[in-house]
C-alpha positions, -999 to +999 in steps of 0.1 A: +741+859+226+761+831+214+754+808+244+740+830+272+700+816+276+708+780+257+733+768+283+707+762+310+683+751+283+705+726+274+715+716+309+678+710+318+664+698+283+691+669+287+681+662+325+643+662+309+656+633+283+671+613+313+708+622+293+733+626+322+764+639+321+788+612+316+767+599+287+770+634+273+808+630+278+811+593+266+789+594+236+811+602+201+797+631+181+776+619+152+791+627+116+777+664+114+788+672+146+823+666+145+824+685+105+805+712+123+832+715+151+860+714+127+846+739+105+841+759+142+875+751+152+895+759+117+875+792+119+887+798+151+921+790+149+922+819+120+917+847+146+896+858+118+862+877+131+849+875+099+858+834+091+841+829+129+812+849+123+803+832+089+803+802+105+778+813+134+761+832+111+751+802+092+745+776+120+719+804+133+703+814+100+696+775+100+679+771+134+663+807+131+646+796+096+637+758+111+627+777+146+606+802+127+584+773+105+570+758+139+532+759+146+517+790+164+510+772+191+542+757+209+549+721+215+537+712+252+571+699+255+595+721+268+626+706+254+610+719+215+589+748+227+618+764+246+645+759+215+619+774+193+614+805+216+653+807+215+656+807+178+629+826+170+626+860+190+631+896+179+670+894+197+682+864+180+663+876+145+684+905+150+714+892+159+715+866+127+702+897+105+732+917+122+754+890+110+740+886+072+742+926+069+776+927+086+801+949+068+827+922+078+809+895+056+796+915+027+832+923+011+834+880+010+803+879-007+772+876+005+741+901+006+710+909+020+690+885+004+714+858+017+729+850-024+763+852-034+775+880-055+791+877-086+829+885-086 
C-alpha cells in the first residue's frame, strides 16, 4: 500500500514534467522534505511499529483529506488526476482509517474522530 501503485505514478508523472533522473538526484530536498524524512527516519530507526505508523498515518490522512476536496470531475492532466485517484479510493480510505483506528496508536492517544485524548 505504502508505495505499491505511486512508484510508477511517480516514475511517469516526472517523465510527463520533463524531470529526469539525475535532476531528481541532484536537486536538494526543499525545507519540508528533508523535516519529513527525518521525522520518517527517527521513526524508523525506533523499530517501533507504532512511531512508523503515526508517521504514515499522518502524511496519508493529509493527502487523503487534500485528494478527497478535488472537483468531481478530474483534472485532464494526468499528473493531478492520477494522485487524486491514489489518495482518494475505497483502499487507501481504508488503509488511513485502519491506521487512525489502530489499536497500536489509540493507547498514545489519539481516537476516532482524529483528537487527542485527555491523559
Amino acid at each position: 500500500m505504502v508505495s505499491g501503485e505511486e512508484n510508477t505514478y511517480f516514475l511517469r508523472a516526472f517523465e510527463a514534467l520533463g524531470v529526469a533522473e539525475e535532476r531528481r538526484a541532484a536537486d536538494p530536498n526543499t525545507q519540508p522534505t528533508a523535516g519529513f524524512k527525518a521525522i520518517m527516519h527517527e521513526a524508523a530507526e525506533t523499530r517501533s511499529y507504532a512511531a512508523v505508523l503515526s508517521v504514515l498515518v499522518v502524511a496519508e490522512w493529509l493527502y487523503l483529506d487534500w485528494a478527497s476536496r478535488a472537483p468531481q470531475r478530474p483534472p485532464d492532466n494526468f499528473v493531478h488526476a492520477e494522485w487524486i485517484t491514489l489518495h482518494d479510493n475505497p483502499g487507501f480510505r481504508g488503509f488511513v482509517r485502519c491506521g487512525r483506528r489502530s489499536p497500536t496508536l489509540t493507547p498514545v492517544g489519539f481516537t476516532w474522530s482524529g483528537t487527542r485524548r485527555r491523559r
